[in-house]
mmCIF file of the C-alpha atoms, coordinates in Angstrom:
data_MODEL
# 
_entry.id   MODEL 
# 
loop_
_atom_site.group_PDB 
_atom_site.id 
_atom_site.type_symbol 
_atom_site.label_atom_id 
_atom_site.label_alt_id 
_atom_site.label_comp_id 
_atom_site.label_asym_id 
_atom_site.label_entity_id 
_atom_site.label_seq_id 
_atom_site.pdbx_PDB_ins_code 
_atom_site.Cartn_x 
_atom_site.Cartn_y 
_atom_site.Cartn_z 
_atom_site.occupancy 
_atom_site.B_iso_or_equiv 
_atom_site.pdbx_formal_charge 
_atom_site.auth_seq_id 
_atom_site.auth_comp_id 
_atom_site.auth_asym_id 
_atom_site.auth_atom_id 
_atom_site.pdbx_PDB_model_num 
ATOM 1   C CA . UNK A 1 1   ? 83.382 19.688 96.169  1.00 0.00 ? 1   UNK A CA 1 
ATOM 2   C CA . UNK A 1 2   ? 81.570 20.964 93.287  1.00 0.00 ? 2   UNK A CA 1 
ATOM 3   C CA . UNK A 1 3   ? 80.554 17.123 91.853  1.00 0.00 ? 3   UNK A CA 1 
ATOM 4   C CA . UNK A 1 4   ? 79.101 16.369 95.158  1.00 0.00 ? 4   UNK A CA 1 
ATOM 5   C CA . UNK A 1 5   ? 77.164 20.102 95.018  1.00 0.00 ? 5   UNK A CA 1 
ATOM 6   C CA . UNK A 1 6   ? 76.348 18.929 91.567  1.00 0.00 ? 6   UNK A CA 1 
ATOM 7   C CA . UNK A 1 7   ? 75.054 15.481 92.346  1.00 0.00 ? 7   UNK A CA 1 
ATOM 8   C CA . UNK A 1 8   ? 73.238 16.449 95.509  1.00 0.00 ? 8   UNK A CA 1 
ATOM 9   C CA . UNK A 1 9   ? 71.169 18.522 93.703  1.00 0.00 ? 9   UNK A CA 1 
ATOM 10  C CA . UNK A 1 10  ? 70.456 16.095 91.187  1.00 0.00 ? 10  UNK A CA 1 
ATOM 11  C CA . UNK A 1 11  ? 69.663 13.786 93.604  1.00 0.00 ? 11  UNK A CA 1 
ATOM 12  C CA . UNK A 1 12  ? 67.240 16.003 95.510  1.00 0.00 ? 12  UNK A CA 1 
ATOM 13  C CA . UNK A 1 13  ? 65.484 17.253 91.911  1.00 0.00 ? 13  UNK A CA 1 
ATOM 14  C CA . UNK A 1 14  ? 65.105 13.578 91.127  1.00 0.00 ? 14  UNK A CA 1 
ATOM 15  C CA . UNK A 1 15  ? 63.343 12.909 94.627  1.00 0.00 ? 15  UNK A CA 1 
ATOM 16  C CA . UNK A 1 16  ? 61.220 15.672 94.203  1.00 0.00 ? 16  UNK A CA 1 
ATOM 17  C CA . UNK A 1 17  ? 60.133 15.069 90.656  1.00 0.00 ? 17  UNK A CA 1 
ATOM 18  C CA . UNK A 1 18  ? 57.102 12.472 91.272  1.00 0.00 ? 18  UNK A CA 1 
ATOM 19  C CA . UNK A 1 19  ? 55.851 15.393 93.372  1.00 0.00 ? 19  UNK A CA 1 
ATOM 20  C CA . UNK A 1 20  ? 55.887 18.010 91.165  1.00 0.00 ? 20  UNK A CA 1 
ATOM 21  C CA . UNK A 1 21  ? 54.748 15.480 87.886  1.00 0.00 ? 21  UNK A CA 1 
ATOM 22  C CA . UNK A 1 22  ? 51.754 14.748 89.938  1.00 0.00 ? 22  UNK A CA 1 
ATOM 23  C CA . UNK A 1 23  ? 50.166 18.434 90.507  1.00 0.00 ? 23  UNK A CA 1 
ATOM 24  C CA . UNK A 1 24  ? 48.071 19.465 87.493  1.00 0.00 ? 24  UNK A CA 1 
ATOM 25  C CA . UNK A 1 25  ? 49.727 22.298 85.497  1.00 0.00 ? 25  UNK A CA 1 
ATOM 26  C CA . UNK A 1 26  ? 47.349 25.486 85.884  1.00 0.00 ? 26  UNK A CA 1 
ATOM 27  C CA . UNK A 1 27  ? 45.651 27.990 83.506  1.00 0.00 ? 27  UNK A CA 1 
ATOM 28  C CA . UNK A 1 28  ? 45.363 31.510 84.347  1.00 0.00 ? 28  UNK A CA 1 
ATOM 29  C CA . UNK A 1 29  ? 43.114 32.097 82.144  1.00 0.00 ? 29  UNK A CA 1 
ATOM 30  C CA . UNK A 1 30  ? 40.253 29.460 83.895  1.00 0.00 ? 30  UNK A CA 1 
ATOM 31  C CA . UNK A 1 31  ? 41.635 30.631 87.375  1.00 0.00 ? 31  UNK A CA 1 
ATOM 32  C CA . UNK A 1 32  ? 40.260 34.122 85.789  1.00 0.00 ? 32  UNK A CA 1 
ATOM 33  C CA . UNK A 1 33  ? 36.975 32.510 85.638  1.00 0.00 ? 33  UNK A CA 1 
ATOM 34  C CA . UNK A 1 34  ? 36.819 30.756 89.344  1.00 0.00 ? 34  UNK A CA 1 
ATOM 35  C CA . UNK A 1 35  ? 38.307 34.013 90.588  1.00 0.00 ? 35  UNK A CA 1 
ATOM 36  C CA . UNK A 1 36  ? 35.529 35.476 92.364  1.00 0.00 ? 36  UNK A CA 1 
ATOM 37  C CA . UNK A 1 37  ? 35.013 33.759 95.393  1.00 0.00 ? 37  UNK A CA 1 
ATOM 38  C CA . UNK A 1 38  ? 38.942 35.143 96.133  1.00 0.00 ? 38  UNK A CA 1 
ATOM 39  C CA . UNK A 1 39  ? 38.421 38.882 95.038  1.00 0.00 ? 39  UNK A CA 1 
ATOM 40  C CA . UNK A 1 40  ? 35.961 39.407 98.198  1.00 0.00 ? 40  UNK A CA 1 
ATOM 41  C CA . UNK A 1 41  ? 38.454 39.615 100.475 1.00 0.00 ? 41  UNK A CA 1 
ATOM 42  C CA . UNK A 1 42  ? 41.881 38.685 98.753  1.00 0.00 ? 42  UNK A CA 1 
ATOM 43  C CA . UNK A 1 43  ? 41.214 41.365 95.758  1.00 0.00 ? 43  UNK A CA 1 
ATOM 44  C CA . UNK A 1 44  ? 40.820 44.495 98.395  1.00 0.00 ? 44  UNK A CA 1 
ATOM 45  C CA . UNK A 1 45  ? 43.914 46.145 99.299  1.00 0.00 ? 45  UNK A CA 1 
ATOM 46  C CA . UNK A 1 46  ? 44.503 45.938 103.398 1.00 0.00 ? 46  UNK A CA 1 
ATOM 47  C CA . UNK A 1 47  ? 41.071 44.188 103.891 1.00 0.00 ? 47  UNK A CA 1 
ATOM 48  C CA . UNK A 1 48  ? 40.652 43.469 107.060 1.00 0.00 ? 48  UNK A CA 1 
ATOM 49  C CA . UNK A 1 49  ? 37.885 40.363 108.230 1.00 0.00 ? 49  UNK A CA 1 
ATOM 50  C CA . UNK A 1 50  ? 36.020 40.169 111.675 1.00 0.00 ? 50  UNK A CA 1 
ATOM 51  C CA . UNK A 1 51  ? 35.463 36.034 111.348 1.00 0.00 ? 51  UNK A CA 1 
ATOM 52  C CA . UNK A 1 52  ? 36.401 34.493 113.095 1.00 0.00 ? 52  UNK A CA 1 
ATOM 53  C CA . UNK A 1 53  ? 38.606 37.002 114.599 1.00 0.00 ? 53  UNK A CA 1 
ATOM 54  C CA . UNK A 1 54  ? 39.554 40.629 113.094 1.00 0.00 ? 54  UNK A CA 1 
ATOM 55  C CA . UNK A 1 55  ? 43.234 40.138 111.403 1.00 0.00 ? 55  UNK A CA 1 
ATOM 56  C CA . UNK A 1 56  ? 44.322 41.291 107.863 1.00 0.00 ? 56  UNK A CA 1 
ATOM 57  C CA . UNK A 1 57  ? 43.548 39.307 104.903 1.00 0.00 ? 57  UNK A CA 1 
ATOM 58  C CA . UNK A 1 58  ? 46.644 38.561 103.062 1.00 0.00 ? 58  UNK A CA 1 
ATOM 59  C CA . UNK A 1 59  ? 47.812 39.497 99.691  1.00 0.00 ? 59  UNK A CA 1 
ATOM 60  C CA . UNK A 1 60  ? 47.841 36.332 97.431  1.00 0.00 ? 60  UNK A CA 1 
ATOM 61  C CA . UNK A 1 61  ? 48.555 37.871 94.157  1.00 0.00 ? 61  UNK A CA 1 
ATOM 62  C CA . UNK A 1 62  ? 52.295 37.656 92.802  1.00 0.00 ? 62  UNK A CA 1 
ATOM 63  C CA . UNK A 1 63  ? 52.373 34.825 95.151  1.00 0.00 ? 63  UNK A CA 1 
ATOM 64  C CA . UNK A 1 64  ? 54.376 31.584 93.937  1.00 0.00 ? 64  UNK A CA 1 
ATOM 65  C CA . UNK A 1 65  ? 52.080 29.112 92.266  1.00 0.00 ? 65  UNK A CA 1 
ATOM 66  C CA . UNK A 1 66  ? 52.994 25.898 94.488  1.00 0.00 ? 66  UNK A CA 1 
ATOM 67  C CA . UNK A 1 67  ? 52.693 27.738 97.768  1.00 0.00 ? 67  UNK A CA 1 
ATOM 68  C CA . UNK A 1 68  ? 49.173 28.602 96.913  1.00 0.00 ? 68  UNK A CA 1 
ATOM 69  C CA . UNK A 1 69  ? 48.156 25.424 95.876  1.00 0.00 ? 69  UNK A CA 1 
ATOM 70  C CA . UNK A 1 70  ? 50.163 23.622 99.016  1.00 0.00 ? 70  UNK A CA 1 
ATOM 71  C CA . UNK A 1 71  ? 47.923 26.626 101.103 1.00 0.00 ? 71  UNK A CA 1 
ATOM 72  C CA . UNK A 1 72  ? 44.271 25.642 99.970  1.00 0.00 ? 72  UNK A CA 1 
ATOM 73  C CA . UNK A 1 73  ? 45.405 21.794 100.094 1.00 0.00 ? 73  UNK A CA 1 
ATOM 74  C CA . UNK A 1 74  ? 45.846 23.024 103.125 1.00 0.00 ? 74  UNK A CA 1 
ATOM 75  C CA . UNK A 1 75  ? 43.031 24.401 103.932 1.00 0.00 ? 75  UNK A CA 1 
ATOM 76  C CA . UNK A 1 76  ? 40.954 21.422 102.473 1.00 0.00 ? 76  UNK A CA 1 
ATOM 77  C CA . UNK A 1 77  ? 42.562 18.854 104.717 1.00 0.00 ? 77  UNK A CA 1 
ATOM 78  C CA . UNK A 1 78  ? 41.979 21.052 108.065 1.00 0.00 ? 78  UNK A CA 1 
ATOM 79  C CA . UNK A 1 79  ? 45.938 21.277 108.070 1.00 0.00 ? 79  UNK A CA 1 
ATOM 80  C CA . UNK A 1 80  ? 45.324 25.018 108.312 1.00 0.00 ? 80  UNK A CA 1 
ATOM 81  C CA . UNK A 1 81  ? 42.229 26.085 110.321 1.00 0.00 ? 81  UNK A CA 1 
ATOM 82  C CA . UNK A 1 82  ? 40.198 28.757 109.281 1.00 0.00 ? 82  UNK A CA 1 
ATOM 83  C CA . UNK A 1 83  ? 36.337 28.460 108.998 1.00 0.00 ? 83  UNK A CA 1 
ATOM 84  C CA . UNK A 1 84  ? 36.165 30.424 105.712 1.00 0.00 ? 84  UNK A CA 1 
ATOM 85  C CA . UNK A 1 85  ? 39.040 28.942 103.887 1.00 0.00 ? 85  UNK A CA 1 
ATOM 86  C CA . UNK A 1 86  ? 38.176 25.574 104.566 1.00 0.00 ? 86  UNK A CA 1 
ATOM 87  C CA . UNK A 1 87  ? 34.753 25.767 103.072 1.00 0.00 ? 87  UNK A CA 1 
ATOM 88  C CA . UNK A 1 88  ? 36.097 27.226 100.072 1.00 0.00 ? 88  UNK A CA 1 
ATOM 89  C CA . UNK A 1 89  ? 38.587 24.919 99.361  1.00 0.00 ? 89  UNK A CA 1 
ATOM 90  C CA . UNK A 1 90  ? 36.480 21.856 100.231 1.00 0.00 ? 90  UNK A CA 1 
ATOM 91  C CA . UNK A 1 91  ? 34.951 22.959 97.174  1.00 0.00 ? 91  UNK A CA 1 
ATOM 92  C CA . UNK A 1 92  ? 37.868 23.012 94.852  1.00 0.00 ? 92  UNK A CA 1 
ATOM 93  C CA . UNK A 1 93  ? 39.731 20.144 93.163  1.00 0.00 ? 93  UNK A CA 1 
ATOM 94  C CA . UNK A 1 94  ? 43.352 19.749 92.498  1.00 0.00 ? 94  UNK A CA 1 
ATOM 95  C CA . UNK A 1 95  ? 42.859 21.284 88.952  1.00 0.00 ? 95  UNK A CA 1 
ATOM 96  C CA . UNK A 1 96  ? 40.625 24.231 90.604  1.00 0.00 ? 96  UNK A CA 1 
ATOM 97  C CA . UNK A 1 97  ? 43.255 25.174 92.745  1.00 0.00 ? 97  UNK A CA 1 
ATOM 98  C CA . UNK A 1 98  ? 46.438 24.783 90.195  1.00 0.00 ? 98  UNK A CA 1 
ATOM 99  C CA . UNK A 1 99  ? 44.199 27.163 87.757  1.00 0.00 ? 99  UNK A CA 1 
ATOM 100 C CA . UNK A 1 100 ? 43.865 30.155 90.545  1.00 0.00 ? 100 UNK A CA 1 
ATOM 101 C CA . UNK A 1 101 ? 47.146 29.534 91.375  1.00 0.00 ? 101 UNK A CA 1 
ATOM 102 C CA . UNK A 1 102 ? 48.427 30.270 88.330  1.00 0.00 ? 102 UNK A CA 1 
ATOM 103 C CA . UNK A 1 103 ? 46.228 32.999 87.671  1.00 0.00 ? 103 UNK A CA 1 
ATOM 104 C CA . UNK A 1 104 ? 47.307 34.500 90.980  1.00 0.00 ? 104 UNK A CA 1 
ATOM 105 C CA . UNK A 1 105 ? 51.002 33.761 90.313  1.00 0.00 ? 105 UNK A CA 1 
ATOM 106 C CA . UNK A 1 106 ? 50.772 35.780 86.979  1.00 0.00 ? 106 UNK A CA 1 
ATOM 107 C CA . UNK A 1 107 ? 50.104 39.364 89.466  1.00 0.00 ? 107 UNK A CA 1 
ATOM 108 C CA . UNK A 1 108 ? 46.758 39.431 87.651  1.00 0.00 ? 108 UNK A CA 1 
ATOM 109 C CA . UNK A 1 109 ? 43.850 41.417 89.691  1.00 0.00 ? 109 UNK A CA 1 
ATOM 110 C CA . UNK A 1 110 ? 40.918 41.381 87.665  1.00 0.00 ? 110 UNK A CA 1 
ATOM 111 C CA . UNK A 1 111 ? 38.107 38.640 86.702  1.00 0.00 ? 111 UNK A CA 1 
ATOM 112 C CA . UNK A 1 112 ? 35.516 37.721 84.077  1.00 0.00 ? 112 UNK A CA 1 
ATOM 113 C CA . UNK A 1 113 ? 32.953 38.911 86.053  1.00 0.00 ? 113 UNK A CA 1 
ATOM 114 C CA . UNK A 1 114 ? 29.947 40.381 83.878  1.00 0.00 ? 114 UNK A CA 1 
ATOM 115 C CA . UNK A 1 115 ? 31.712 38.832 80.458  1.00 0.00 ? 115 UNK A CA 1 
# 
């Protein structure tokens, strides 16, 4: 029982290797420096938006890395629909969004703003 454990999750780290190889490995430090089109409304403790509908903004910092970057790929593809967050992450590329990520990921909540 414990070799097939053992060699299913090989098997299923092996599959998902290509996948994780192919994102770009992120820098906190530059996601400091793209940071502050996030801070408007991620940065604000229980923010709340009115566009297009009023709901909470959510909390991104401490988040995982990959489920931020799998969010604004998201987000850029129209896979998740919201007017805001698509426009933003149109913007970004792969290594844009692996670099906030990361600097998200870290529970950091300040930026370079006025360095």
């Amino acid at each position: 029982m414990k070799t097939t454990t053992t060699l299913t999750a090989a098997f299923a780290l092996l599959v998902a290797a290509p996948a994780l190889l192919a994102q770009p490995l992120g820098d906190p430090k530059r996601g400091r420096d793209k940071v502050q089109m996030c801070q408007g409304c991620h940065g604000i403790p229980g923010w709340r938006t009115a566009f297009p509908e009023v709901y909470e903004v959510p909390k991104i910092t401490g988040q995982h890395a990959a489920y931020l970057v799998r969010a604004m790929q998201a987000y850029k593809t129209g896979e998740r629909n919201h007017p805001s967050m698509r426009a933003i992450a149109a913007t970004l590329t792969d290594q844009d969004m692996a670099d906030l990520a990361a600097y998200f990921a870290q529970g950091a909540a300040s930026t370079n703003a006025g360095k």
